[in-house]
C-alpha positions as CSV (number, residue, x, y, z in Angstrom):
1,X,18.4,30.8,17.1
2,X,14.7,30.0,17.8
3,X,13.7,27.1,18.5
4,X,12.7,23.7,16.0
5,X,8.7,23.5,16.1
6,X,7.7,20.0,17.5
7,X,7.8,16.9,14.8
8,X,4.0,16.3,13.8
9,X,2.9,13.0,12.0
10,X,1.4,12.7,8.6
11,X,-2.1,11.5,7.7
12,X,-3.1,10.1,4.0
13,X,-6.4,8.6,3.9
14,X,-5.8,5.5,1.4
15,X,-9.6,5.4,-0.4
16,X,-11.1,2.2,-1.6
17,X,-14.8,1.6,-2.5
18,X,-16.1,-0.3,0.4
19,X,-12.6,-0.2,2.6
20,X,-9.5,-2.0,3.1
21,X,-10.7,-5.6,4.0
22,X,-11.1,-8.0,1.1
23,X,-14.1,-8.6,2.8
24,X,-15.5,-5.2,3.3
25,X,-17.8,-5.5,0.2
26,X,-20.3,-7.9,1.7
27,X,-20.2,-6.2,4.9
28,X,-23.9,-4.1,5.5
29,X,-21.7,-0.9,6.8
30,X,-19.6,-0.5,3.7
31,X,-20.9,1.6,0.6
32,X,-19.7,-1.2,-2.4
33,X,-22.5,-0.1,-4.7
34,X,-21.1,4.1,-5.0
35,X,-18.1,2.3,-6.9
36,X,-18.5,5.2,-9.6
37,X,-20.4,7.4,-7.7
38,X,-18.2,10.8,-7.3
39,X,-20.1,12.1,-4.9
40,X,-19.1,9.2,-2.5
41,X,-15.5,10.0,-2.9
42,X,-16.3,13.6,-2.5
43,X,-17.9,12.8,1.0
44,X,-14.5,10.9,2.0
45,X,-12.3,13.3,1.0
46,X,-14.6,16.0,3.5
47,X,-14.4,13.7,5.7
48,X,-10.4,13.3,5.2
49,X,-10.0,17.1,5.4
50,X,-12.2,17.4,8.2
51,X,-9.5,15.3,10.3
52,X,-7.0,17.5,8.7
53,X,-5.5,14.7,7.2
54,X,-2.2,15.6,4.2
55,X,-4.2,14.0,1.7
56,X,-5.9,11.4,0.3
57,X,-4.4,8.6,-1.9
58,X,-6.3,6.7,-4.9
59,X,-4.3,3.3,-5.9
60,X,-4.5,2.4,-9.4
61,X,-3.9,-0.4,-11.7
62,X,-4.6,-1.0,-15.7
63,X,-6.2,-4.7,-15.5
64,X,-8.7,-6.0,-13.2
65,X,-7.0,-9.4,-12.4
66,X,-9.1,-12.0,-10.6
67,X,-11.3,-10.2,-8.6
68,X,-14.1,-9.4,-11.0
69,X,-16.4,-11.9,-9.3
70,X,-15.4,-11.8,-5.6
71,X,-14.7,-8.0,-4.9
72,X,-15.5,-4.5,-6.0
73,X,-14.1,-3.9,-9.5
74,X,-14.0,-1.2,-12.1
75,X,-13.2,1.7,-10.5
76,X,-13.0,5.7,-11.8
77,X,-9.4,6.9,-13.2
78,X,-7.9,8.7,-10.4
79,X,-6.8,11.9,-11.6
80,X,-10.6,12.5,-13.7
81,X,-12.0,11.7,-9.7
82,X,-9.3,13.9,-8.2
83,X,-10.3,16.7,-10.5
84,X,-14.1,16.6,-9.2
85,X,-12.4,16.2,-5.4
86,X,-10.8,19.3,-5.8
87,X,-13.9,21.3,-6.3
88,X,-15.4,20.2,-3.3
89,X,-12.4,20.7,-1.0
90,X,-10.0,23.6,-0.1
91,X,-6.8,22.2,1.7
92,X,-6.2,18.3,1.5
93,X,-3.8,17.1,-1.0
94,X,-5.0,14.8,-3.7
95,X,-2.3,12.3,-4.9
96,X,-3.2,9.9,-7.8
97,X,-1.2,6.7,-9.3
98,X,0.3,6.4,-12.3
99,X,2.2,3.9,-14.0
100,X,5.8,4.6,-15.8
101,X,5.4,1.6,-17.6
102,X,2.7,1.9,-19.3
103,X,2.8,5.9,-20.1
104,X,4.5,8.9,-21.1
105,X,6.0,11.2,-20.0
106,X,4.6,14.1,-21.9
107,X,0.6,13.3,-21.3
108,X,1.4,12.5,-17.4
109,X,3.2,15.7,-16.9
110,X,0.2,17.7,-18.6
111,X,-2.0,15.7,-16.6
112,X,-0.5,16.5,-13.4
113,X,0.3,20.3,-14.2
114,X,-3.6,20.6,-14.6
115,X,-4.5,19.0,-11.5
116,X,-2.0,21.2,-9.6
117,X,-3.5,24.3,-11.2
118,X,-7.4,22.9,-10.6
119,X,-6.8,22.6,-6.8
120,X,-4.5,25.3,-6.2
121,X,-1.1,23.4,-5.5
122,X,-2.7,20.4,-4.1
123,X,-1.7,17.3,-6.3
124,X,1.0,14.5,-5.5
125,X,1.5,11.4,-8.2
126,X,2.2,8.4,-6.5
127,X,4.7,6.7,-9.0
128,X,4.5,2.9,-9.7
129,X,6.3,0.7,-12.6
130,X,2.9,-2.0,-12.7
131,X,3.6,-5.4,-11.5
132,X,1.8,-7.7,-13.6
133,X,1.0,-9.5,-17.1
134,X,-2.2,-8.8,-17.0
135,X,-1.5,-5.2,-17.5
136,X,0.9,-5.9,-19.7
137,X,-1.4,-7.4,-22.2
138,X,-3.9,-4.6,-22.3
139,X,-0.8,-2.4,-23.9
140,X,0.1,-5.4,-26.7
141,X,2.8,-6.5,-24.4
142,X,3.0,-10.8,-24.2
143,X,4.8,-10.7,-21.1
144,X,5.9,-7.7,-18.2
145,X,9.0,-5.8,-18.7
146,X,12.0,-7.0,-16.5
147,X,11.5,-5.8,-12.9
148,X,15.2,-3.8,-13.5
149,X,14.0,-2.6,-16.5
150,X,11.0,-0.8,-15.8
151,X,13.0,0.9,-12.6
152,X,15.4,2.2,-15.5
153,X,12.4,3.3,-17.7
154,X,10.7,5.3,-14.5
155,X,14.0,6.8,-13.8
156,X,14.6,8.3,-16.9
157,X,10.6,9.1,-17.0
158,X,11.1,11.1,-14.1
159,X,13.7,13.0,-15.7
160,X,11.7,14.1,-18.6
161,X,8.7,14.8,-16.2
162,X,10.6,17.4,-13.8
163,X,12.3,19.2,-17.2
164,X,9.0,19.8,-18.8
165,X,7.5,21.0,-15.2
166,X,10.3,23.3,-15.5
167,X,10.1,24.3,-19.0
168,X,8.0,27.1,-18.1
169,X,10.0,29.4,-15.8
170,X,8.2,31.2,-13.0
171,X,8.4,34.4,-14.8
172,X,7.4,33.3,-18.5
173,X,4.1,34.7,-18.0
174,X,4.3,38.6,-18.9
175,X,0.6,39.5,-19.9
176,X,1.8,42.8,-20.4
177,X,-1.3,44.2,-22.6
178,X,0.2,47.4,-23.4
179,X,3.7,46.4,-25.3
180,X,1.9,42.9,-27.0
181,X,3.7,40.6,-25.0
182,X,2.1,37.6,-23.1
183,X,5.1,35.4,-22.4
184,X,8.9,35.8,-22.1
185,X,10.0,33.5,-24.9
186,X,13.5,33.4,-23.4
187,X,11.7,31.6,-19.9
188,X,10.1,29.0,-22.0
189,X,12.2,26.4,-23.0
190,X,12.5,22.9,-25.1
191,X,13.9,20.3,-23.1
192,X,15.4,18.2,-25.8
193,X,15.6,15.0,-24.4
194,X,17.1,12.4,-26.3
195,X,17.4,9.1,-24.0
196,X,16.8,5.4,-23.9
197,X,13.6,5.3,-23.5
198,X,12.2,8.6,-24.4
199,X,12.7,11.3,-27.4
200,X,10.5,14.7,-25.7
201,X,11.0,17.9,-27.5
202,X,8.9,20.2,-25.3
203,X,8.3,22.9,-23.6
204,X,4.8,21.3,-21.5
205,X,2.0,23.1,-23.0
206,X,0.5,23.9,-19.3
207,X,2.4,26.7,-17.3
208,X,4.2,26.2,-14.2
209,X,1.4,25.0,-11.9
210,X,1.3,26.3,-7.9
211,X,3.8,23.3,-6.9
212,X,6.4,23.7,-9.6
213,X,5.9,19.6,-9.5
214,X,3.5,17.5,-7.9
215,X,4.6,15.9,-4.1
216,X,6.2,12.8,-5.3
217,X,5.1,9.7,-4.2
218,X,6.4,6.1,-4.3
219,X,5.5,2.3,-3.0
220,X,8.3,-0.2,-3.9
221,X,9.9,-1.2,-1.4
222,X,13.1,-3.6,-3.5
223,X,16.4,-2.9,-3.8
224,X,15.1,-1.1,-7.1
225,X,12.5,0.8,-5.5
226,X,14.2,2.1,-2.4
227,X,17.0,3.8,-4.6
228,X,14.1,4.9,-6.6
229,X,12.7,6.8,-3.7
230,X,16.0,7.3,-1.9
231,X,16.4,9.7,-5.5
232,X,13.2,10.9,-6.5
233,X,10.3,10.1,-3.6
234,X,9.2,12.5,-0.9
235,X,6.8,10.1,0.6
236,X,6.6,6.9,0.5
237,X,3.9,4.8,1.0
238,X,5.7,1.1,2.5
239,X,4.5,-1.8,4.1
240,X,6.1,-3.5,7.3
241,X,4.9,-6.0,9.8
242,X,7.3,-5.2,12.4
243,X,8.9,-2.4,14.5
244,X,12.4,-3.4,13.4
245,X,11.9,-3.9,9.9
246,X,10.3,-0.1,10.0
247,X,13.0,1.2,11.2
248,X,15.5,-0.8,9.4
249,X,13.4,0.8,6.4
250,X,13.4,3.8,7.9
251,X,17.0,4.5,8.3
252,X,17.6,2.9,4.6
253,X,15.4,5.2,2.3
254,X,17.1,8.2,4.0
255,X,20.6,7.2,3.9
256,X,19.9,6.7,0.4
257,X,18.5,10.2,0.0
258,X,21.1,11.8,2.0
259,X,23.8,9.8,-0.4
260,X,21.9,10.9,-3.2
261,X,22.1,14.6,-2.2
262,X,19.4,14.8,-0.9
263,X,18.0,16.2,2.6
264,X,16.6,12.9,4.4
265,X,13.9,14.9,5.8
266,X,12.7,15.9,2.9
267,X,11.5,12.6,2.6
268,X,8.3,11.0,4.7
269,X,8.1,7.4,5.2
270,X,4.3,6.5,5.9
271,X,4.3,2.8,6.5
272,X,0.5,1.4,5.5
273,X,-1.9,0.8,8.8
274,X,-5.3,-0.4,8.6
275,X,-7.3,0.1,12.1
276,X,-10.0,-2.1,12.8
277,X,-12.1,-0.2,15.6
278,X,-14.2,0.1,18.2
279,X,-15.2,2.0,21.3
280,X,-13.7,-1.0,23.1
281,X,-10.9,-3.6,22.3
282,X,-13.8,-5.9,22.6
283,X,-15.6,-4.1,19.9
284,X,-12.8,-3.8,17.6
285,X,-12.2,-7.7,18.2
286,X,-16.0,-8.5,17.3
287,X,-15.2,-7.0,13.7
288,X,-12.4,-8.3,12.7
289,X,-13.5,-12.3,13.6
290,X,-16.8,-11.0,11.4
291,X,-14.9,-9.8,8.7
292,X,-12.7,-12.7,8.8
293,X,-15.9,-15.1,8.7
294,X,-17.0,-12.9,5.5
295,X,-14.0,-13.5,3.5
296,X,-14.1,-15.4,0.5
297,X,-11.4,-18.4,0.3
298,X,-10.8,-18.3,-3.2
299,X,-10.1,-14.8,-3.5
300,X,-8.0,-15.1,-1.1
301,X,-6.2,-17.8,-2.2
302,X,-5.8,-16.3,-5.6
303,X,-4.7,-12.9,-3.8
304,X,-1.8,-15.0,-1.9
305,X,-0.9,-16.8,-5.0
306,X,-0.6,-13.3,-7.0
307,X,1.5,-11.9,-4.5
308,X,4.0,-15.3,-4.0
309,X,4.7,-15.0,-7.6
310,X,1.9,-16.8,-9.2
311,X,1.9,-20.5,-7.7
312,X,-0.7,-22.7,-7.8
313,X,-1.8,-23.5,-4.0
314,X,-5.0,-25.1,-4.9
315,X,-3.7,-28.4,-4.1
316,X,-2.5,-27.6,-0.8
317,X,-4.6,-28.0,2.6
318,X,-6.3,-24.6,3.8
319,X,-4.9,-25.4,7.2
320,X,-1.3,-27.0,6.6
321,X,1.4,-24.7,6.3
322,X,2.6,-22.5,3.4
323,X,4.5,-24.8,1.1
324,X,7.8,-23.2,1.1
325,X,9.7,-26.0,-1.9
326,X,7.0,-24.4,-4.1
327,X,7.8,-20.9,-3.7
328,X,10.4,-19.3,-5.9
329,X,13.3,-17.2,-5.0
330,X,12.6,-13.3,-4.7
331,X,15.1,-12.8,-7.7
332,X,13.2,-14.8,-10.0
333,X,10.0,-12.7,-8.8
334,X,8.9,-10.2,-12.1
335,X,5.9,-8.2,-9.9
336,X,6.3,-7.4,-6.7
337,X,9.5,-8.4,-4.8
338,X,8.7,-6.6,-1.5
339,X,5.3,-7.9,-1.1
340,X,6.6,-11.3,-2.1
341,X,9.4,-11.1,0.2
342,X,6.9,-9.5,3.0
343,X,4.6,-12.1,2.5
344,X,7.0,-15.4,2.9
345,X,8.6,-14.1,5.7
346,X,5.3,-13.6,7.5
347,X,4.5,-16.9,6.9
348,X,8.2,-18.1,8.3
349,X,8.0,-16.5,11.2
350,X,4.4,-16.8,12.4
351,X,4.4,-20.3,11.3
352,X,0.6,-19.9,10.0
353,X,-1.3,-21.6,7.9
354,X,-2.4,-20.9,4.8
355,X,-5.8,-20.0,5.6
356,X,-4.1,-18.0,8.6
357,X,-2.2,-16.3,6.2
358,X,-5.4,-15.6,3.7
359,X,-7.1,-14.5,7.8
360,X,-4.0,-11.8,8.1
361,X,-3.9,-10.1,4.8
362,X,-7.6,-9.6,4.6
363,X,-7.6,-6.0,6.0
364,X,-3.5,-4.6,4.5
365,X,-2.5,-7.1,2.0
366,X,0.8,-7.4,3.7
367,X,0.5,-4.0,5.3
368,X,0.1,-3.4,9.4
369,X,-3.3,-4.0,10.8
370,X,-4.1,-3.1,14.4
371,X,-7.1,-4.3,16.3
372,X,-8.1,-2.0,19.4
373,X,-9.7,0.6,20.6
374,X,-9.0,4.7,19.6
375,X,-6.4,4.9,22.9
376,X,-4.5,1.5,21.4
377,X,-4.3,2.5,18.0
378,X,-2.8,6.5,19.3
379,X,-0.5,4.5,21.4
380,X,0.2,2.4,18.3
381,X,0.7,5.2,16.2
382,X,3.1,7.5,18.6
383,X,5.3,4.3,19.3
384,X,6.1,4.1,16.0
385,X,6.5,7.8,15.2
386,X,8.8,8.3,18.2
387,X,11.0,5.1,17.3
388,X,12.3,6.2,14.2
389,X,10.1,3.9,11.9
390,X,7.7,6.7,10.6
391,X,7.0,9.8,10.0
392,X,3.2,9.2,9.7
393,X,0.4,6.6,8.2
394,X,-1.0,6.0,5.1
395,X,-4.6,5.0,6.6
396,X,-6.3,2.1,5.6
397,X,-9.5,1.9,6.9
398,X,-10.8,-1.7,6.8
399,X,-14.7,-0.3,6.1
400,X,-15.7,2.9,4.5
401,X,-17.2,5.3,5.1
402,X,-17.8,4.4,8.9
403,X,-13.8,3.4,9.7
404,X,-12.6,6.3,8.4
405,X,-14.8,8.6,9.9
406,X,-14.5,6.8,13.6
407,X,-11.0,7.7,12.9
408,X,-11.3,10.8,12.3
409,X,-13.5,11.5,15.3
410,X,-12.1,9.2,17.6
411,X,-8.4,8.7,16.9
412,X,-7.3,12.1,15.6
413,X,-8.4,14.3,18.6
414,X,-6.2,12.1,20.7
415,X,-3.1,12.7,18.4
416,X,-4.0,15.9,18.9
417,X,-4.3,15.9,22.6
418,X,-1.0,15.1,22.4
419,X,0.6,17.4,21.0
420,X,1.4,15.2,17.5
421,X,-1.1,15.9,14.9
422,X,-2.2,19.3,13.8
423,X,-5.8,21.2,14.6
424,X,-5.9,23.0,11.4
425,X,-4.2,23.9,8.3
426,X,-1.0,26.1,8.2
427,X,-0.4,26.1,4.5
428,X,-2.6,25.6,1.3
429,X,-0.7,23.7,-0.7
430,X,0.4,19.4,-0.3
431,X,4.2,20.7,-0.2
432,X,3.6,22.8,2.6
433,X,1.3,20.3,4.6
434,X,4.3,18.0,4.5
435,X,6.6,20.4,4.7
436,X,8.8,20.1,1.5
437,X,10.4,23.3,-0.7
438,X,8.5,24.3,-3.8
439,X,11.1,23.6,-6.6
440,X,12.7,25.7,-8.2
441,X,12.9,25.3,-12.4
442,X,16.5,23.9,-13.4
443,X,16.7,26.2,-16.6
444,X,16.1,29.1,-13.6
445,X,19.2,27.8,-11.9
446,X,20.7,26.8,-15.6
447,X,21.3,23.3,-14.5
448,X,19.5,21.4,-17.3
449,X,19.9,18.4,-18.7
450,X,17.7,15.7,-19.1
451,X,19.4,13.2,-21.7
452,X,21.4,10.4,-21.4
């Protein structure tokens, strides 16, 4: 038997306009005017692909909240922008969001199917269920679905998704010229679905695309949203502050998968980190106090309220500590309940302040921000690839372009030095740079059934 090739770590580059830190914007360095400029995003994901990075990641949400006066806002659709990405690159995967919620199931599906034939086997949908009334009320809605509810509602999405990925058998396509025959009608099939949520007659009217599905992606981190992605997810994008709670996490999602019937390492857990560099600790250091000197109070005060469930700290001192009689329980929480939970426990334990608190979620919203130099963020990176609490990052850099490119030159030839990153390419398509089977079509394997 020959021998298992070494475990290498997954890259995503996560893109924002100007970069990760809420501050970023008003930072010279930082490119906040090329918010719709596709060219910009075009340049990153070179620059991604250059690194050799998986892929690159575009968040996504259907309202602009409260940011519209204190932060880059009104951004380009993500799939559109991944479709102009994919003309300019060859090999990095391209993975947009999309909500469950606030969709369906035939139009995404399409959508997706179309990406994955524009870049040759390249897309990934990273699947979120919204978290907020003020995307709620863009779709008539006077108040977000229950938190369970729209889990049940993506489930059964994802159902109808995979069937009409499969609805075109590998084979349906016949072209044969000669006898009149383009497709197989018998490898072509109508789904059917009849479910809760959902009535889909199908087939999809896009052919099986490179992929057979998109790489799925998913973020929650609830009870909710790990058996989400302990069923469906093959990466998934999380956010912990500590060692232990990674691989706590870690260990979690894939007993779930492996309960599930599923092969754990089929899926990749790539907790969020956003490196502040420099050439020197020192360096690195010097930007964070500036970006911290450049954030805006209220905007962070209103991002901390958002993510503790909506309460009103204006009437609390910036430098007293984190009200905790205030805060409700993470069961009566409708948006977020890992952020929320993440957040108040950071709080607990640190014993910060609340402008401390705004300070620390400046550069990852609640996800892992390290401060060093390229050697300390490696060393960063390999302990927590070794200890069981990741198989890669989702990379956050705090200012863009210039933190993602000093981590592509800086960082990644060190992870590559060391034997844990890869030097090129081996495959072409997203599945194969994260090494994950292509599908194969249920109505193939005659296992269909989507309703219920």
């Amino acid at each position: 038997m020959s021998p298992q090739p070494p475990r290498q770590l997954h890259l995503n580059a996560f893109l924002m306009t100007a970069g990760h830190h809420d501050a970023a914007w008003r930072h010279p360095a930082s490119a906040a005017h090329r918010a719709t400029d596709a060219s910009y995003f075009v340049e990153l994901a070179q620059t991604a692909e250059r690194g050799t990075f998986d892929s690159i990641f575009f968040a996504d949400g259907l309202a602009v909240w409260h940011r519209i006066g204190s932060n880059v806002s009104g951004v380009l659709e993500p799939i559109t922008l991944l479709a102009a990405i994919a003309g300019a690159t060859r090999r990095i995967g391209l993975i947009a969001t999309v909500s469950t919620t606030f969709n369906e199931p035939f139009t995404v599906a399409r959508k997706f199917a179309s990406l994955d034939h524009i870049s040759a086997g390249r897309a990934g949908w990273n699947i979120v269920t919204s978290s907020t009334e003020a995307e709620a009320r863009n779709f008539g809605l006077e108040q977000h679905p229950d938190h369970a509810l729209r889990y049940q509602r993506a489930d059964e999405f994802l159902r109808v998704a995979t069937a009409l990925w499969d609805s075109w058998e590998d084979e349906a396509v016949l072209l044969d010229r000669s006898r009149g025959r383009y497709a197989d009608v018998a490898k072509v099939h109508q789904i059917g679905h009849a479910g809760t949520h959902f009535r889909v007659e199908g087939p999809l009217n896009v052919q099986r695309s490179p992929q057979g599905w998109p790489l799925l992606v998913q973020a929650g981190s609830s009870e909710d949203g790990r058996e989400f992605a302990g069923r469906w997810a093959e990466a998934v994008f999380t956010a912990q502050q500590t060692l232990s709670d990674a691989q706590t996490f870690y260990k979690d999602v894939k007993t779930r998968a492996e309960r599930l019937g599923r092969e754990p390492g089929h899926v990749k857990i790539l907790p969020g980190l956003c490196p502040v560099l420099g050439a020197t600790e020192a360096e690195a250091r010097a930007l964070d106090e500036e970006l911290t000197e450049l954030q805006i109070i209220d905007y962070g005060l209103a991002q901390l309220s958002n993510m503790l469930g909506g309460v009103d700290l204006s009437p609390y001192p910036l430098d007293g500590p984190l009200p905790e009689e205030i805060l409700p329980t993470e069961a009566e929480i409708n948006g977020n309940k890992s952020r929320f939970a993440l957040v108040s426990e950071l709080a607990r334990r640190d014993r910060l302040t609340i402008r401390q608190i705004i300070a620390r979620l400046g550069g990852g919203r609640g996800h892992q921000v390290f401060v060093g130099a390229p050697e300390q963020v490696a060393d960063f990176i390999e302990l927590w690839f070794r200890s069981g609490a990741a198989d890669g990052f989702n990379i956050m850099p705090p200012i863009l372009p210039g933190g993602l490119e000093l981590f592509v030159d800086a960082v990644v030839p060190i992870l590559r030095k060391r034997g844990l990153f890869r030097s090129e390419y081996a495959g072409t398509t997203l599945r194969e740079h994260y090494g994950l089977p292509r599908p194969t079509s249920q109505y193939s394997r005659g296992v269909a059934t989507t309703s219920g």
